[in-house]
C-alpha positions in Angstrom: 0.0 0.0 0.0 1.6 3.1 -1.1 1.1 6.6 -0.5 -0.2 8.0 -3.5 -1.3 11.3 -2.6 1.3 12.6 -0.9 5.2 13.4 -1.4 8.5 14.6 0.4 9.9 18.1 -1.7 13.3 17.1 -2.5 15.3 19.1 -0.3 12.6 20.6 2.1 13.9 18.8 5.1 16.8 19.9 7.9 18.8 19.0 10.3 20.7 21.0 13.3 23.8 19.1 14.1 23.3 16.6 17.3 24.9 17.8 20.2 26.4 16.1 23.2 23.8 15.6 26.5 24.8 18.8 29.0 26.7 20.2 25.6 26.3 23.5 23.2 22.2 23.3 23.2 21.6 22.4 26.6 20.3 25.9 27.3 17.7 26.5 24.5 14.1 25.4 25.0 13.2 22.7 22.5 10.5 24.3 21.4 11.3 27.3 20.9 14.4 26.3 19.3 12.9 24.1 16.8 11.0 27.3 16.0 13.9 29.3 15.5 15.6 27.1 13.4 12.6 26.2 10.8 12.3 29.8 10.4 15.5 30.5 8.8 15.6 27.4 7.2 12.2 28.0 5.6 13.4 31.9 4.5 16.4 30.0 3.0 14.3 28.4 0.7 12.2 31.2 0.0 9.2 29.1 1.3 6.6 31.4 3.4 5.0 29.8 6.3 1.4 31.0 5.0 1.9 27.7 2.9 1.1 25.2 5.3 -2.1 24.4 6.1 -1.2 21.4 8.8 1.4 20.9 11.3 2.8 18.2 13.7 5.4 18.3 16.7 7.1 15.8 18.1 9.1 16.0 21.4 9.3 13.5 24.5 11.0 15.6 27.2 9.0 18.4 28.9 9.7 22.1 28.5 8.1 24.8 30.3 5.0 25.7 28.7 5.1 22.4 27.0 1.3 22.2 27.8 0.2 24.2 24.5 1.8 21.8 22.3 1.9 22.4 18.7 0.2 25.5 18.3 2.8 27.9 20.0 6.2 26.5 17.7 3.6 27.2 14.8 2.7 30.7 15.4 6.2 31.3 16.2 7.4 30.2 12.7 4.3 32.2 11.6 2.0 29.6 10.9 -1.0 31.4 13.1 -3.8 30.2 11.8 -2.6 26.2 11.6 -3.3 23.2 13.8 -2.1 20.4 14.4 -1.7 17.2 17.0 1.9 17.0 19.1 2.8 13.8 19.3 5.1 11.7 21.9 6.2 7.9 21.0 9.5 7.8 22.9 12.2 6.9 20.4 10.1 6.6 17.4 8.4 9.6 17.5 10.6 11.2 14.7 8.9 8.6 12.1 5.3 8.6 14.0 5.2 12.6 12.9 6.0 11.8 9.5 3.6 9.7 9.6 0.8 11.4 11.0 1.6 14.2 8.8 1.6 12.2 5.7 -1.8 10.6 6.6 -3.6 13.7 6.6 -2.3 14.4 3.7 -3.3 11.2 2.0 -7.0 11.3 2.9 -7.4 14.7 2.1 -7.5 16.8 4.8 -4.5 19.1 4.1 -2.0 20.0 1.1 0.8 21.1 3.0 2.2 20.0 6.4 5.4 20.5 8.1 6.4 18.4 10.6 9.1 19.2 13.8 11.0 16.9 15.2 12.8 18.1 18.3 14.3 17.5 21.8 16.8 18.5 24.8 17.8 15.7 26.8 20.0 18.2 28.6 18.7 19.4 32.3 15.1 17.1 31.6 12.4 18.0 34.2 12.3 16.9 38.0 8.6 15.5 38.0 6.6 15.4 41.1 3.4 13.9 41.5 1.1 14.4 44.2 -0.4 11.7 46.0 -3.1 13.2 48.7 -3.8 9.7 50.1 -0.4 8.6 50.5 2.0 8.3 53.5 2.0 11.8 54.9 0.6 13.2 51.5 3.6 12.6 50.0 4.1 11.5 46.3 6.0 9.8 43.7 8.8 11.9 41.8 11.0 11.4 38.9 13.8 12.8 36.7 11.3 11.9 33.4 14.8 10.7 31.2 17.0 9.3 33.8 14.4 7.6 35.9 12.5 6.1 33.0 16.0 4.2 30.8 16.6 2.2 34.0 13.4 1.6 35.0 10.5 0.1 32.8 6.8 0.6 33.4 6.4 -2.7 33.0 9.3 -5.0 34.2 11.2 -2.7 36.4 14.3 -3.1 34.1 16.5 -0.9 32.7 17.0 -0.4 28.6 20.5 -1.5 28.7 19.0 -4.9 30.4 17.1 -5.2 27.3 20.4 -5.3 24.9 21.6 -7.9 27.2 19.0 -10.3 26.7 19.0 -10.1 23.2 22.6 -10.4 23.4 22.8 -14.1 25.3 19.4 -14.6 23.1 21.6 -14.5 19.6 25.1 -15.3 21.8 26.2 -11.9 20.5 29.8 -11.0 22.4 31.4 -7.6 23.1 34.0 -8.6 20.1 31.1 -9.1 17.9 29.8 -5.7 18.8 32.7 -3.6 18.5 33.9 -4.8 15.0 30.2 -3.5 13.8 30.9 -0.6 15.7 34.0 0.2 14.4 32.1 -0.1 10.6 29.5 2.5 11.9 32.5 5.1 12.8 34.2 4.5 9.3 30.7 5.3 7.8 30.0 8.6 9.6 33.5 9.7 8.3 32.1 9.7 4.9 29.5 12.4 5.9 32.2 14.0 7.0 34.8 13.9 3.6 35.1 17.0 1.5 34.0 19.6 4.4 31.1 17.7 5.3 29.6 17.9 2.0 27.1 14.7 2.8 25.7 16.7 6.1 25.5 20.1 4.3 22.9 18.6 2.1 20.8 19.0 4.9 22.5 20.5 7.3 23.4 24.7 7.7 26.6 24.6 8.6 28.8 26.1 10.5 25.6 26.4 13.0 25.0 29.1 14.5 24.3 28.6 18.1 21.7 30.9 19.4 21.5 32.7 23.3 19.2 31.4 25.4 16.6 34.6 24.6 17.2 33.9 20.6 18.4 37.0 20.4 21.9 36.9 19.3 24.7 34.1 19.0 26.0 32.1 21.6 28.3 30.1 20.0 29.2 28.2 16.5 29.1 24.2 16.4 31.1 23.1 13.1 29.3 19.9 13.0 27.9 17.1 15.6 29.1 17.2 18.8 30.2 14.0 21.2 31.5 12.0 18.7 34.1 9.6 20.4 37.2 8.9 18.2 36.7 5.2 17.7 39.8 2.6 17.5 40.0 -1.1 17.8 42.4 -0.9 20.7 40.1 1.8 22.5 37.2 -0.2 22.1 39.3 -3.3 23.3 39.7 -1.6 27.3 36.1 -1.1 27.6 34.3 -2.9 30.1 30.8 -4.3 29.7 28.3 -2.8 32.1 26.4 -4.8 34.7 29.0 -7.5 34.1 27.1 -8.4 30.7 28.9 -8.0 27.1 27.9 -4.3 26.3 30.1 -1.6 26.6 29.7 2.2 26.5 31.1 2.0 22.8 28.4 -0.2 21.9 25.3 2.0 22.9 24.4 5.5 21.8 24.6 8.8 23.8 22.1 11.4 25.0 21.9 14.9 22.9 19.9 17.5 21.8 18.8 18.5 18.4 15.8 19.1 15.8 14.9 18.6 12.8 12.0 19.6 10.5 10.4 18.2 7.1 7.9 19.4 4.8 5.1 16.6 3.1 3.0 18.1 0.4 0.5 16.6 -2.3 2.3 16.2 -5.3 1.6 19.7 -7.3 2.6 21.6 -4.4 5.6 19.0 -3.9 6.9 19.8 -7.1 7.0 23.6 -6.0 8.5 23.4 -3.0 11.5 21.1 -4.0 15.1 21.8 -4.7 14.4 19.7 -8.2 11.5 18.9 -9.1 13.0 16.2 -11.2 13.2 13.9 -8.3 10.1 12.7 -6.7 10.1 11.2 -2.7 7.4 8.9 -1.8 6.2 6.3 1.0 5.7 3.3 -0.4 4.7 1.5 3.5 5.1 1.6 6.8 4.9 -1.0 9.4 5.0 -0.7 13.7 5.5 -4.3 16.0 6.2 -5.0 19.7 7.7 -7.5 20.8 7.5 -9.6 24.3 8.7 -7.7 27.2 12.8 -6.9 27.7 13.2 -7.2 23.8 13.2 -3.8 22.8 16.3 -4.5 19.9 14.3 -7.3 17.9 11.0 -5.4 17.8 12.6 -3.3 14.3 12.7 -7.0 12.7 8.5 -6.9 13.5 8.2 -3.7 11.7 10.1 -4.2 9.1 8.8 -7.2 8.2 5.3 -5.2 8.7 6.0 -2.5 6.4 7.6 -5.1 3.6 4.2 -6.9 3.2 2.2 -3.1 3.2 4.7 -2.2 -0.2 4.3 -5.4 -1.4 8.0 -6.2 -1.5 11.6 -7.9 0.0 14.5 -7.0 1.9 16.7 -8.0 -0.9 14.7 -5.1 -2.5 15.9 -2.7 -0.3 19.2 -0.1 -1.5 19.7 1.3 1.4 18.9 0.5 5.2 19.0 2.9 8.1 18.2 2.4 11.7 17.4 3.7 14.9 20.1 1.6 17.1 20.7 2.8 20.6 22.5 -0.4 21.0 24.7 -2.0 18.2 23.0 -5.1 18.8 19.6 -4.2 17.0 21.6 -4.1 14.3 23.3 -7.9 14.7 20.1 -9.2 15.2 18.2 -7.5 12.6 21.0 -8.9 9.9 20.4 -12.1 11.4 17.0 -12.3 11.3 15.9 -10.5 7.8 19.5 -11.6 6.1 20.0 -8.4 5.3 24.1 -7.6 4.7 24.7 -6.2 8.0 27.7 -3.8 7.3 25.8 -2.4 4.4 23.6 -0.9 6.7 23.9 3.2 7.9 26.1 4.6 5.9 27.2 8.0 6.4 25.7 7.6 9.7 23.3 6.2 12.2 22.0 7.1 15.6 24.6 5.1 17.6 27.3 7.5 16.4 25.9 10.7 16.4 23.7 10.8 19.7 19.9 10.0 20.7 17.7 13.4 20.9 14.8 10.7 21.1 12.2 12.8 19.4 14.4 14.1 16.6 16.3 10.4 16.1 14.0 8.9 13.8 13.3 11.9 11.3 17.3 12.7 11.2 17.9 8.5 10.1 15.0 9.3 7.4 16.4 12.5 5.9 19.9 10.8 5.8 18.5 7.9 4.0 16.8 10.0 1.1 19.8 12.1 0.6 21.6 8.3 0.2 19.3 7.1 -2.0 19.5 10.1 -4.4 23.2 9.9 -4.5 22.9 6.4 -5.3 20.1 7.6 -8.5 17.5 6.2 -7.0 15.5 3.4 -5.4 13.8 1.8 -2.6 15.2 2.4 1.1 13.7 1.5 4.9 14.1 3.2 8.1 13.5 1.1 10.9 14.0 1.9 15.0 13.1 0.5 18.3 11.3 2.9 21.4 10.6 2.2 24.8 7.8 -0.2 25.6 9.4 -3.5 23.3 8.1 -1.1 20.3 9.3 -0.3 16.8 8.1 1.5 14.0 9.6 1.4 10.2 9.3 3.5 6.7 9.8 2.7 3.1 10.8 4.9 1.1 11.2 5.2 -2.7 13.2 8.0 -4.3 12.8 8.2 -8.7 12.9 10.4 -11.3 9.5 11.9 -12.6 
């Protein structure tokens, strides 16, 4: 089943670079910051914001003022009159507003949408929630990212416990790990040859860095920030945590960052694009979850989901990119689909540049349509895993008109 009624303008998508957790955006209001940032982006493109008739943001972490949702990055971008649902689905919630914004699309309910993706890890909210009826009054309290990886809803278990039952499930070892993680690093180099040309096809850079008031600049990040320089012998002296087999190298990092796309039905796709020669389209999408404490096989569920909505194979697939906060998904997916595991990510993937959790997904997606053009075309997937033992995956088909 493919989405026929709406398209991705080649080109109308962004990036901000990922930055380190308590790093160069841990002072800017996600919100307000994803506002910020699709402005300019949008005047770059000499696209007004009167275009949009639908909206969708995505963020997991609580701001101040969070309450008002949608409308209030909207009518700072100067979208005034526009509406639209904000939307929180842990890690996948990057791809879930891509999705929700291509759906209304589809059945005809709007022309233009622009989705936000965007989150700040950094300094997350101390929750506390009354209890009236409890010992003394008192309540329960949480730090609402800290408390929640090592500590699931459901089982009481942390995320990292997760990766370690997969990996005596599959009998994965550290070794194993680190030589995929070692590919991964060589692959995010490649964004990085000729002055970052792969990231600047998506990405403004230099970036400015803006004061917390948005008035003015802070500071300039040349590019993503907390990359850790990667070497067989450094990964060798890592110890596994929990006395399991993975190490620090083998999961991802906390960061901040946004991202924004633009979905539009196909006449007004072709105007908004960068060439409207090329034409981006979803061909399926698929979501699974898995039994509890197996959060890294439920991407093989959604995959497998969204390859029977497009009517087609992995062996189909040019380009793969995923969501992997732990390089096991990754192992285990190859394993499972038979999909050639070090073809996967290039030029970059979650577990090297950082986990903003809202923004993850969409960054992965944008990534793999500027891949697939480069390679002239074809069929790619995106596929991640989220809290709850939950996945959710996109095909994606990039062709010439």
């Amino acid at each position: 089943m493919s989405f026929d009624k709406v398209e991705i303008p080649y080109g109308a998508y962004w990036s901000t670079p990922f930055a380190k957790w308590q790093g160069s955006l841990q002072h800017l209001h996600s919100m307000k910051f994803a506002a910020h940032v699709a402005r300019a982006e949008l005047k770059k493109r000499d696209i007004a914001p009167e275009v949009f008739d639908f909206g969708v943001l995505g963020m997991t972490i609580a701001q101040f003022q969070s309450f008002y949702g949608a409308p209030w990055p909207f009518y700072e971008i100067g979208m005034k009159h526009v509406v639209g649902p904000t939307i929180t689905q842990v890690c996948s919630t990057g791809a879930r507003v891509i999705l929700a914004g291509a759906s209304e699309i589809e059945v005809g309910l709007a022309s233009v949408a622009l989705v936000l993706a965007t989150d700040r890890t950094s300094n997350g909210p101390h929750m506390y929630y009354p209890a009236p009826r409890g010992p003394g009054g008192t309540g329960q309290a949480e730090d609402q990212m800290l408390y929640n990886f090592s500590n699931d809803a459901i089982g009481g278990h942390s995320m990292l416990a997760t990766a370690e039952y997969v990996a005596r499930k599959y009998q994965i070892s550290t070794e194993e790990q680190h030589a995929v993680v070692l590919r991964r690093y060589a692959q995010y180099q490649d964004a990085l040859a000729d002055d970052r040309a792969f990231q600047k096809r998506f990405m403004t850079l230099p970036f400015s860095v803006p004061k917390p008031n948005f008035k003015g600049e802070d500071k300039v990040m040349e590019g993503d920030e907390g990359i850790f320089p990667t070497t067989a012998e450094g990964l060798a002296k890592l110890k596994p945590a929990e006395g399991g087999t993975v190490t620090f190298g083998g999961q991802t990092h906390p960061a901040d960052g946004s991202c924004a796309m633009i979905l539009a039905a196909p006449g007004k796709a072709r105007e908004l694009s960068r060439n409207d020669k090329i034409r981006i389209r979803f061909l399926g999408f698929g979501q699974g979850r898995v039994d509890m404490a197996q959060m890294p096989l439920a991407p093989i569920k959604a995959a497998k989901s969204a390859l029977a909505n497009a009517g087609l194979a992995i062996d189909q697939m040019k380009a793969i990119k995923s969501h992997n906060p732990f390089v096991i998904n990754d192992i285990a997916f190859a394993r499972e689909t038979g999909y050639e595991l070090m073809r996967m990510n290039n030029y970059g993937c979650s577990l090297i540049w950082g986990h903003p959790q809202g923004s993850t997904g969409m960054r992965c997606i944008i990534e793999l349509i500027e891949e697939l053009v480069l390679m002239g075309g074809g069929v790619g997937m995106f596929q991640g895993c989220a809290a709850g033992d939950s996945s959710l995956a996109a095909i994606i088909e990039v062709s010439d008109r």
